[in-house]
C-alpha positions in Angstrom: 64.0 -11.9 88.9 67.0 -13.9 87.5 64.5 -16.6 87.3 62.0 -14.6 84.6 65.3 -13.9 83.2 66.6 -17.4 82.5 63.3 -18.7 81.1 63.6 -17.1 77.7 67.3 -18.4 77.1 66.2 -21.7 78.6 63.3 -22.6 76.5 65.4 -21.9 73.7 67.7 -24.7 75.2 65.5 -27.2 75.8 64.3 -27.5 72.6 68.2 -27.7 71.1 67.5 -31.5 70.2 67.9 -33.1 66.8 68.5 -31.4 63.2 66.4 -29.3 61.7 64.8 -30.6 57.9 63.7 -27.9 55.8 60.7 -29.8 54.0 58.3 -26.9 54.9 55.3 -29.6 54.0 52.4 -27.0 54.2 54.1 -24.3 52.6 55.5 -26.2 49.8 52.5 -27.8 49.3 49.9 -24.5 49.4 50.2 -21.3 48.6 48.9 -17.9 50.4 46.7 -17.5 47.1 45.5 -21.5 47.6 44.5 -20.5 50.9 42.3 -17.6 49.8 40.7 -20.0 47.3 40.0 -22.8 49.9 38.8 -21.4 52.8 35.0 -20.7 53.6 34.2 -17.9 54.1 33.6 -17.1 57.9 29.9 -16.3 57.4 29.5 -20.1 56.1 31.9 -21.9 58.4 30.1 -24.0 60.6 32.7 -26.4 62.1 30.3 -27.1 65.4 26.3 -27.1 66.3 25.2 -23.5 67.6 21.3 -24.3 68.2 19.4 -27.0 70.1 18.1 -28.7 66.8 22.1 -29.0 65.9 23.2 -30.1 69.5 20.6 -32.3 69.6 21.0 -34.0 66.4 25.0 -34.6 67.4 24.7 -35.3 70.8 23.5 -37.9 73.2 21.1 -36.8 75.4 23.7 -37.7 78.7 25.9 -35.8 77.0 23.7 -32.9 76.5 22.1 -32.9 80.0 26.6 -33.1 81.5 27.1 -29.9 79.5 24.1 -28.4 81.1 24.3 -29.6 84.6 28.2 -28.2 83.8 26.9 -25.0 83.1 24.7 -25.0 86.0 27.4 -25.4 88.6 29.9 -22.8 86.4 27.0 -20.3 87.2 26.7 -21.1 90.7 30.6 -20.4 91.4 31.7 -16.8 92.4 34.2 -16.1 89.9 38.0 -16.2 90.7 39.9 -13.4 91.1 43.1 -13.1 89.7 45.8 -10.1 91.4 49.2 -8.4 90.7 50.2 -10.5 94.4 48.9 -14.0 92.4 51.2 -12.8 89.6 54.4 -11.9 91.5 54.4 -15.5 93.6 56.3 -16.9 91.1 59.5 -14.6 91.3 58.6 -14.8 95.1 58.2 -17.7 95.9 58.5 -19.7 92.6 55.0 -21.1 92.9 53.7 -21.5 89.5 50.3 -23.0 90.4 48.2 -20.4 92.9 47.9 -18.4 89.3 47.6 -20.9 87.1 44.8 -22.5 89.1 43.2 -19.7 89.3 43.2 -18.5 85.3 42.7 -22.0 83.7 39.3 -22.2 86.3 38.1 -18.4 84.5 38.8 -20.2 81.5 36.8 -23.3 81.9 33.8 -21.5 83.6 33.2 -19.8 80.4 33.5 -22.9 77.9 31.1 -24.4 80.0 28.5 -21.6 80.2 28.8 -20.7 76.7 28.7 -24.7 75.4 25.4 -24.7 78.1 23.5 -21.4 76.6 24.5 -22.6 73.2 22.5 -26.1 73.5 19.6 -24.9 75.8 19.3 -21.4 74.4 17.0 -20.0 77.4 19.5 -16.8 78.3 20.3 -18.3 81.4 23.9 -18.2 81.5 24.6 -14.9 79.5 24.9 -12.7 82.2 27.7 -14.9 83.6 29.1 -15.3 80.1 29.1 -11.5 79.9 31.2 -11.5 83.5 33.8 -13.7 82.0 34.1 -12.5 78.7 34.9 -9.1 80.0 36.9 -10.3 82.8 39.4 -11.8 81.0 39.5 -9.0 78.7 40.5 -6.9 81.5 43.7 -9.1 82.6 46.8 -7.8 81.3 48.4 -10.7 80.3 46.6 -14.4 79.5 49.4 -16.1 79.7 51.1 -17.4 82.8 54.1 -15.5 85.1 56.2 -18.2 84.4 56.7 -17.3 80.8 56.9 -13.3 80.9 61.1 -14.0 80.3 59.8 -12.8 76.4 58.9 -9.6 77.8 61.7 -6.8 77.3 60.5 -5.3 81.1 61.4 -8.5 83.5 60.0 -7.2 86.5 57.6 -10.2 88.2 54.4 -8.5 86.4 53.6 -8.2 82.7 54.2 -5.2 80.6 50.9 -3.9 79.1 52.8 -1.7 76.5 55.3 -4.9 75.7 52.4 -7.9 74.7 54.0 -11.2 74.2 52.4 -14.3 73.2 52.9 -17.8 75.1 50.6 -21.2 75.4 47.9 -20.2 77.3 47.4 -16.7 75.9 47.0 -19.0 72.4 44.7 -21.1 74.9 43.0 -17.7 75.9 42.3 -16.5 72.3 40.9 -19.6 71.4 38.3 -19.7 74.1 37.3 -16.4 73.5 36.7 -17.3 69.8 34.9 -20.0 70.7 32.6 -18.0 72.9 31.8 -15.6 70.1 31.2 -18.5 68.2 28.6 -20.1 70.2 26.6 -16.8 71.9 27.8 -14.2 69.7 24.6 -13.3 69.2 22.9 -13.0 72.6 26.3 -10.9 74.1 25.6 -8.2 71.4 22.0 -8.1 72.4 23.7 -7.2 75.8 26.0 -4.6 74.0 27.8 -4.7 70.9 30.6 -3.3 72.8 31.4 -7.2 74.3 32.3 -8.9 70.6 34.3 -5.8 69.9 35.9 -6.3 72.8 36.6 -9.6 72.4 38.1 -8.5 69.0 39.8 -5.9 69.9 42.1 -7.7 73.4 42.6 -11.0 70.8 44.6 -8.8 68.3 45.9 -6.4 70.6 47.4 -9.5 73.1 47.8 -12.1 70.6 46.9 -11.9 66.8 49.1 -8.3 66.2 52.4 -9.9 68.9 52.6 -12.8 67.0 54.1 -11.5 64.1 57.4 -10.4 65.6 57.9 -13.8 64.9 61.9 -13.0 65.8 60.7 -12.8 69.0 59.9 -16.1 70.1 62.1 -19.2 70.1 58.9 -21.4 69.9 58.7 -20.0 65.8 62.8 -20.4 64.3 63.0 -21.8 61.1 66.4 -22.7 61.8 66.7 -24.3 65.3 64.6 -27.4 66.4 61.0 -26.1 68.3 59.1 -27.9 70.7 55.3 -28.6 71.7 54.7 -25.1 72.3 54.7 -24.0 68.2 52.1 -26.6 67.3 49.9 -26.4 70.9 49.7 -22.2 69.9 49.5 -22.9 66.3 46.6 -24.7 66.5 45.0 -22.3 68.6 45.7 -19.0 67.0 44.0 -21.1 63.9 41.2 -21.6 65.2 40.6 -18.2 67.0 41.7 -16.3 63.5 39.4 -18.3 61.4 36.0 -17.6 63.8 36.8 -14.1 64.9 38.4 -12.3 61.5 35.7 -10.7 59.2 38.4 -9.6 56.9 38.3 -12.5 54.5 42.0 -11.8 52.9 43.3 -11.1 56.4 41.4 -14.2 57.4 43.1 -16.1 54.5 46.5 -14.7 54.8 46.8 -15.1 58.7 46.0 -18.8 58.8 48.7 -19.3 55.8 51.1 -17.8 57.9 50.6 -19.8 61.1 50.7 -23.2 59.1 54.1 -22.3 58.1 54.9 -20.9 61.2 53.6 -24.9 62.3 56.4 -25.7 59.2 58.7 -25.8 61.6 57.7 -28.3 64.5 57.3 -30.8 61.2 60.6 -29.4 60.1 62.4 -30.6 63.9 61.0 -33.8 63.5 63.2 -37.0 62.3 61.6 -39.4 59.3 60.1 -41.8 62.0 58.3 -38.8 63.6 59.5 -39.6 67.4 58.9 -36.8 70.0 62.1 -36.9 72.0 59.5 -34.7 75.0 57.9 -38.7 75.6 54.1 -39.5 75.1 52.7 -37.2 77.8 53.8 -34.5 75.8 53.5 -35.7 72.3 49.1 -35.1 73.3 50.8 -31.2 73.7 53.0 -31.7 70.2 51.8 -34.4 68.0 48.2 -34.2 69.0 48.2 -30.7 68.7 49.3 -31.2 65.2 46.6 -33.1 64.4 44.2 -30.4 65.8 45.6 -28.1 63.4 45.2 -30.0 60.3 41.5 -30.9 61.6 40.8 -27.5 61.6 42.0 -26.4 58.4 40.7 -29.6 56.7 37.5 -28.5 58.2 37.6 -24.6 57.5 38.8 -25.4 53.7 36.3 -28.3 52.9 39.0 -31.0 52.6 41.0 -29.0 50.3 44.2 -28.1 52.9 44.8 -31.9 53.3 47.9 -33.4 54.5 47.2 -36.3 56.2 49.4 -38.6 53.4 52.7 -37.3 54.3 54.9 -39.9 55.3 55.9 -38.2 58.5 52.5 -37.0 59.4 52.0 -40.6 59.4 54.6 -41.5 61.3 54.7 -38.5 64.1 50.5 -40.2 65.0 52.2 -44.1 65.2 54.9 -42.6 68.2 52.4 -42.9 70.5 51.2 -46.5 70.6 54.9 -47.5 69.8 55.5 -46.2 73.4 53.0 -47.4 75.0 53.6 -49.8 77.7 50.3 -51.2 79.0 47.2 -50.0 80.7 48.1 -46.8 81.7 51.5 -46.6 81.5 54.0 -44.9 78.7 57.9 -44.3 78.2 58.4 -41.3 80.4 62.1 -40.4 79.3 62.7 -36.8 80.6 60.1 -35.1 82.1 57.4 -37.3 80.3 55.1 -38.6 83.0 55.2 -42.2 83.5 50.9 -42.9 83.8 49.0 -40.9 81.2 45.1 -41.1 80.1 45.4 -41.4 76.2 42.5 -39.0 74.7 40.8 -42.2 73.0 38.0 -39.8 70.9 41.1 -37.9 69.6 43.3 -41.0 68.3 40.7 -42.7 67.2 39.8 -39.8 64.8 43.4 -39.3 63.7 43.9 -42.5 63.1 40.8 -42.6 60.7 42.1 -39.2 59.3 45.5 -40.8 58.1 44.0 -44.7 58.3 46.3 -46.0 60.4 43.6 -48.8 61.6 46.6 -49.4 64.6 45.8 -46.0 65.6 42.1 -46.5 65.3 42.1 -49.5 67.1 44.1 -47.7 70.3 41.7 -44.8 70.4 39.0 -47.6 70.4 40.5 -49.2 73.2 41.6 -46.0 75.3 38.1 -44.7 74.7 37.0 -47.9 76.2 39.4 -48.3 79.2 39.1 -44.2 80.1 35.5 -43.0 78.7 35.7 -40.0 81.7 38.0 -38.5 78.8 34.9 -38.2 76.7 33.1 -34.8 78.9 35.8 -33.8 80.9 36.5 -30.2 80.5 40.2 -29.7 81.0 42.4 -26.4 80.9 43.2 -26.6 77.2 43.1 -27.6 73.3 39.2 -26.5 73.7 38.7 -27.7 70.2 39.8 -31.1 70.8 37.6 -31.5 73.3 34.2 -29.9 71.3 35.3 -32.0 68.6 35.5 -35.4 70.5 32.2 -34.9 72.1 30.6 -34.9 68.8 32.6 -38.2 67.7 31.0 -40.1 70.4 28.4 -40.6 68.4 30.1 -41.6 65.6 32.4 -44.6 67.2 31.0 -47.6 65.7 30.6 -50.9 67.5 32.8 -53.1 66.7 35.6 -55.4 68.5 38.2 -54.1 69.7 41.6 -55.6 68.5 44.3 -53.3 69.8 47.6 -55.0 71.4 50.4 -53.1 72.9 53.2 -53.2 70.0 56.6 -54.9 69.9 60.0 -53.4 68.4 60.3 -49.8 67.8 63.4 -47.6 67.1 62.9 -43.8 66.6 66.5 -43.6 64.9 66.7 -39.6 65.1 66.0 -39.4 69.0 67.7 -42.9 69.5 64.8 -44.4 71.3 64.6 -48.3 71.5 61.1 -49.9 72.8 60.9 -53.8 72.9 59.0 -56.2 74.4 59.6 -60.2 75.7 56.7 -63.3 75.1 57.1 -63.7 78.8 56.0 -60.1 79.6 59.2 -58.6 80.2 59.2 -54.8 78.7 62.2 -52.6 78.2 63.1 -49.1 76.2 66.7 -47.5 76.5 68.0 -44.5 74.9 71.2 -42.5 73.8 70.6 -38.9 72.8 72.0 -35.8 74.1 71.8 -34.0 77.4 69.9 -30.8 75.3 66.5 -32.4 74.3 63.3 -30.7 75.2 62.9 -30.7 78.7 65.7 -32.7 79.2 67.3 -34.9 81.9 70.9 -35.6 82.1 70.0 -39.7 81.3 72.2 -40.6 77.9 72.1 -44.4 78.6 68.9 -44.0 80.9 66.4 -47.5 80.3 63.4 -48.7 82.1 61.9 -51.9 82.6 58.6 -53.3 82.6 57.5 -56.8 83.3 53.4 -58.0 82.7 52.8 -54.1 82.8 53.8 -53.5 85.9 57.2 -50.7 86.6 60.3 -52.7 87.7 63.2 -50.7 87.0 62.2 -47.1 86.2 62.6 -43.4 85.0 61.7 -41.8 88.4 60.3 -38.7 86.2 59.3 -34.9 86.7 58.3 -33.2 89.9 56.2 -30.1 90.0 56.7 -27.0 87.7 58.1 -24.5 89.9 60.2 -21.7 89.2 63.6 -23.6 89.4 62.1 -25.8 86.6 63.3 -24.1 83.7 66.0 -21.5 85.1 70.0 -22.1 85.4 69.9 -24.4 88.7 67.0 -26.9 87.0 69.9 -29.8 87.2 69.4 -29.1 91.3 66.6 -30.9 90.8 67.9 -34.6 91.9 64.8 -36.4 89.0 66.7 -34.3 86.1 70.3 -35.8 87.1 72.2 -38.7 85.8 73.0 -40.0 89.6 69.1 -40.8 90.0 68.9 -42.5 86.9 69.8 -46.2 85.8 73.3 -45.0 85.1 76.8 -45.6 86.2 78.4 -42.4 89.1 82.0 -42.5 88.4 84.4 -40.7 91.0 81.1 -39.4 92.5 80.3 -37.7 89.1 77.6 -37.4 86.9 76.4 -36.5 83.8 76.1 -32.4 82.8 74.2 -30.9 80.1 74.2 -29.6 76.5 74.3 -30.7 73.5 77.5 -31.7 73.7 77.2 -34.2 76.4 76.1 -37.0 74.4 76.3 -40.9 73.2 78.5 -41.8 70.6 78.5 -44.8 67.9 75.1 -45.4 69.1 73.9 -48.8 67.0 70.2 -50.3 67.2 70.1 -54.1 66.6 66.3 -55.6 65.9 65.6 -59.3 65.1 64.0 -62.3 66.4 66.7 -62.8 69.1 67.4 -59.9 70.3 66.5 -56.1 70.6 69.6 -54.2 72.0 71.3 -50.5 71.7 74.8 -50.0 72.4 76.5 -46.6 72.6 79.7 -44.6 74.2 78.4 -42.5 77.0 81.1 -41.2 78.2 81.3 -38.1 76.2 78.0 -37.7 78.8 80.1 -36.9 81.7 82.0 -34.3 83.2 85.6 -34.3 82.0 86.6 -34.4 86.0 85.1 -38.4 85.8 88.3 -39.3 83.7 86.0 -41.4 81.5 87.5 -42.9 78.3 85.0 -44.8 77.2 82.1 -46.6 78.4 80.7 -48.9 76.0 77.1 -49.4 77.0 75.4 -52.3 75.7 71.4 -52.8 77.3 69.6 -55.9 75.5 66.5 -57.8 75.8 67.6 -61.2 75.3 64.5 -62.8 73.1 65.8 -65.7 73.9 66.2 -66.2 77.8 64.0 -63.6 78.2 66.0 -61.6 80.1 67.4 -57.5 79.8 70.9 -57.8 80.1 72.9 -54.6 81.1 77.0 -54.6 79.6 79.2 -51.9 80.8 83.1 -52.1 79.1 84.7 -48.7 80.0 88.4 -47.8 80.2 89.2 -44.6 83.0 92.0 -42.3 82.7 92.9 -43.6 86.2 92.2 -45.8 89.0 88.9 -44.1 90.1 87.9 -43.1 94.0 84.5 -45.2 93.2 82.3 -46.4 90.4 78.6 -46.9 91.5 75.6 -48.3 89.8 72.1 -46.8 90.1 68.6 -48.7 89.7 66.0 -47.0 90.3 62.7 -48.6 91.4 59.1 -48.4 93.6 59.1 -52.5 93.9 60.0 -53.9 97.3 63.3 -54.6 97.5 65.3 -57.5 99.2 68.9 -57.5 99.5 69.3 -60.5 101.6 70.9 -63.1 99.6 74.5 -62.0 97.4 74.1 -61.2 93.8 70.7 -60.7 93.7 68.7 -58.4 94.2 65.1 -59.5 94.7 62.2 -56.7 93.7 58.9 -57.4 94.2 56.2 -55.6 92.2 52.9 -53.7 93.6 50.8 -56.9 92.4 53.1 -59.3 94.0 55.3 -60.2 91.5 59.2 -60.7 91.8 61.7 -60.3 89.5 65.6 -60.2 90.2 68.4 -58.0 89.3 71.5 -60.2 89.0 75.4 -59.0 89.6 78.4 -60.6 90.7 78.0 -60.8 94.7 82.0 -60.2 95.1 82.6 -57.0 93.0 79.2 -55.2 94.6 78.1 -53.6 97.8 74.6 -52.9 97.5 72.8 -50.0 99.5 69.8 -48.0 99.2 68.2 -44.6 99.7 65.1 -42.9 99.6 65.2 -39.3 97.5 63.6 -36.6 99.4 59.8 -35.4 98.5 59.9 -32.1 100.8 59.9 -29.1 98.8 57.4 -27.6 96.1 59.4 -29.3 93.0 58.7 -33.0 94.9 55.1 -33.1 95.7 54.3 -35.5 92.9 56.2 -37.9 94.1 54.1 -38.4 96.7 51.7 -39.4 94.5 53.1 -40.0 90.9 53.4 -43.8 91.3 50.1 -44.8 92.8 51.6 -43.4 96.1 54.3 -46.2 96.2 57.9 -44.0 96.9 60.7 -44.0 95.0 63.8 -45.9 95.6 67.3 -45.5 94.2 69.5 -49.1 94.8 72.8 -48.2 94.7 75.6 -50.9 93.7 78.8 -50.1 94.8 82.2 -51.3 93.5 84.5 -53.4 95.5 86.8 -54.0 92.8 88.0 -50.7 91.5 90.3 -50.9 88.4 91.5 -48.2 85.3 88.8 -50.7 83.2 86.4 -53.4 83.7 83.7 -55.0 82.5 80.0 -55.5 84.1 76.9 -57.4 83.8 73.8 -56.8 85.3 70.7 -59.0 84.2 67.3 -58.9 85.1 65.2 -61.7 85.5 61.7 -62.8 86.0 61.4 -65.3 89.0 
């Protein structure tokens, strides 16, 4: 139970990161009364096909015939069940996936059978859609156990008299409008009782909750939000706009959520970085975009602000961290290998022309086309909206290259990259971002696109995830990061625990960041300062790691961690020879008489660890540990790595 208790203060903490800008872009910018002049009126919005002639017209014929033969097999499965035993696993337990498996699979059975009866209009699938529809109307909650901490009754199963509102309840709603959207029509020649329904459980669990906007962190005006406003924004949009008849409701309801959205633009710095990494910015940033599309859609172009600086900005993060192929900066519980939605960027980039952005969604398109039909748990509309851009993508070369320099001043991330292959990003920060690690100092290294030196990343979401003993959890601690252990002590969190005079320096010799971690680290450390200095050396072509650091004492034992899934070889003194998954070797360079160098393997047994098994094309992660010989009140070290 303390779990379910924790998660509500948690979230809020996680999502203590930078300063909070009141420029309020959409609310500034448009008016409640604008709103009610702009929008189309329900009757007349058509933002996707609803017959065969439409379908037809906007789809490929593979693409129609996957959405059918999806259908078909959606019919053919006996529907999951979902119990009050699935719910209470995760204050059991702390399993968060039996019910989430479970609920998402409900939800994509019904996008497919409705998206199938829409197209092929034969009455096939509506009995199944009926099913579903009222299935899910039945559940008490749409959302997940894992976030009932809103609730006021904390008792392992939702509070029908106490509705709250969290991602995939938005997700719920959404898919439900969408529904009504497409087979309205045929479900109330079933009964006209269904689209009541539907009605009736979307405001009662969502639309009416929502406006106890007090209530959920996710929505302050005054402290910094995360991925979850704009991923529920942008489906409480949608769901209002298709299932409200009330045209000033309908007006006045999607005003308010694009100034509740206000205030994920608001937590944003200038350059628009996303201090939760790229995996997450298609949950934040992305779900931004989806946003705007739908009320640039829904208003006829007139709700339009795709020119804003930092709308501009916020879309460029996510090529400026890409690393190659596959691969993305995973600071904090990013993942490290993601599968950019090509259809999407491409049509953002075309929205805010941003022909970089264009040109990545080109290539990712290219380089993962099983993105295009793939019916995944969430942002529905992004989905129904790229599988009627695939007709649209014109043929033409492709020109995208992974970027060079980028520094995201306001979340202190530097990404740089060498002519002989070598990549490297480094941060400074605080020890309260979104979904934070304790990794002030943290860097990783790339070299021809292949991970060297790394940031080990997240495990599996389980109920110690987000609750008070998350830094148990050996991927969210300093120790099994790239990061100095001084008197056996790590890092700690809050906002608190941060670097200080943090400085970027960006030319044609150099891209480096130096900052003070020691405010980082427990007090019990006797750190004074620890100037760290990590530098891509344009001209060698090395990364050169510089720690100065003064200590209140003579320490017990300073250590230095690199952590890695190369092959290592320890063989010969000051050098420590990795060797990548393709063969390649590079070396990590120190000074043979001031280190001992050991290693471990961290454990994958448990729940939390499971990815690991897996995460980095099944190759395990390794923690090299050097270990001082030398130990003195202050020093100075140099670590370099090298290709060989």
């Amino acid at each position: 139970m303390k779990n379910i208790l924790t998660i509500a203060l948690l979230i809020g903490l996680f999502t203590a990161n930078a300063q909070v800008n009141q420029r309020n872009i959409l609310a500034n910018k448009y008016t409640a009364n604008a709103y009610k002049q702009a929008l189309v009126p329900k009757n007349q919005w058509r933002p996707y096909p609803r017959t065969p002639d439409e379908w037809k017209a906007a789809l490929t014929d593979s693409l129609i015939q996957g959405l059918i033969n999806a259908g078909e097999a959606a019919e053919k499965k006996e529907m999951p069940q979902l119990s009050a035993s699935l719910l209470m696993e995760y204050v059991r337990s702390g399993d968060r996936e039996k019910h989430s498996k479970i609920s998402y699979a409900r939800r994509v059975n019904l996008i497919d059978l409705a998206l199938a009866e829409s197209i092929e209009n034969k009455g096939r699938f509506t009995e199944a859609i009926m099913n579903y529809v009222w299935a899910i109307c039945e559940e008490t909650y749409w959302g997940v156990p894992a976030h009932l901490g809103v609730q006021k009754a904390r008792s392992g199963l939702p509070d029908a008299e106490d509705p709250t509102v969290d991602l995939f309840g938005a997700e719920t709603a959404a898919v439900l409008a969408l529904t009504d959207y497409f087979v309205g029509d045929k479900l109330d020649k079933i009964s006209p009782l269904l689209r009541k329904r539907i009605y009736s459980e979307t405001s009662k669990k969502i639309f009416e909750p929502i406006r106890e906007v007090s209530r959920y962190g996710y929505l302050s005006r005054t402290n910094p939000v995360n991925n979850w406003n704009p991923w529920i924004v942008s489906n409480l949009l949608v769901a209002d706009l298709l299932l409200e008849t009330d045209e000033t409701k309908r007006a006045t309801n999607a005003h308010t959520y694009s100034v509740l959205m206000d205030a994920y633009l608001n937590s944003l710095g200038d350059d628009g970085g996303c201090d939760e990494g790229p995996s997450y910015w298609f949950a934040a940033g992305a779900c931004v975009f989806d946003a705007l599309e739908t009320l640039q859609s829904a208003s006829n172009g007139k709700i339009d602000i795709y020119n804003e600086p930092l709308i501009k900005n916020m879309a460029s993060y996510v090529y400026k961290t890409h690393i190659a192929d596959d691969y993305f900066v995973n600071f904090a519980d990013a993942d490290p290998k993601l599968r950019p939605d090509g259809l999407m960027l491409y049509r953002f980039g075309r929205a805010i022309n941003d022909n970089t952005l264009v040109q990545f969604g080109l290539w990712a398109n290219q380089r993962f086309p099983s993105t295009v039909s793939s019916n995944n748990s969430f942002h529905r509309m992004r989905r129904i909206a790229n599988l009627l851009t695939v007709a649209k993508i014109p043929a033409m070369p492709v020109t995208y290259q992974p970027g060079g320099d980028a520094w995201f001043v306001d979340i202190q991330v530097l990404t740089t990259r060498s002519a002989n292959g070598l990549y490297l990003a480094t941060h400074a920060g605080h020890n309260a971002e979104s979904h934070n690690h304790n990794d002030v100092g943290d860097f990783l290294i790339y070299s021809e696109g292949e991970p060297v030196i790394i940031d080990a990343g997240r495990g599996n979401y389980t109920a110690r995830t987000f609750s008070s003993k998350r830094y148990e959890l050996w991927f969210t601690q300093s120790q099994y990061h790239n990061l100095p252990i001084v008197n056996g002590k790590g890092q700690l969190a809050g906002k608190a625990f941060e670097g200080i005079n943090v400085k970027s320096s960006v030319n044609d010799k150099e891209a480096s960041l130096s900052m003070d971690i020691a405010p980082a680290y427990d007090k019990t450390a006797g750190i004074k300062n620890w100037n760290r200095i990590v530098k891509l050396n344009k001209v060698k072509n090395v990364v050169e790691i510089t720690d100065d650091y003064v200590l209140t004492e003579k320490p017990d034992s300073i250590e230095q961690v690199f952590m890695t899934i190369c092959d290592i070889d320890t063989t010969t003194p000051g050098k420590i020879v990795l060797t990548t998954p393709k063969g390649k070797q590079l070396s990590v360079n120190y000074a043979a008489k001031n280190w001992a160098v050991s290693t471990d393997l961290p454990s994958t047994e448990g729940m939390e660890y499971n990815s690991f098994k897996t995460k980095w094309d099944s190759r395990p992660v390794r923690r090299i540990i050097l270990t001082s010989k030398l130990l003195s009140d202050k020093g100075k070290h140099i670590f370099t790595v090298v290709k060989n």
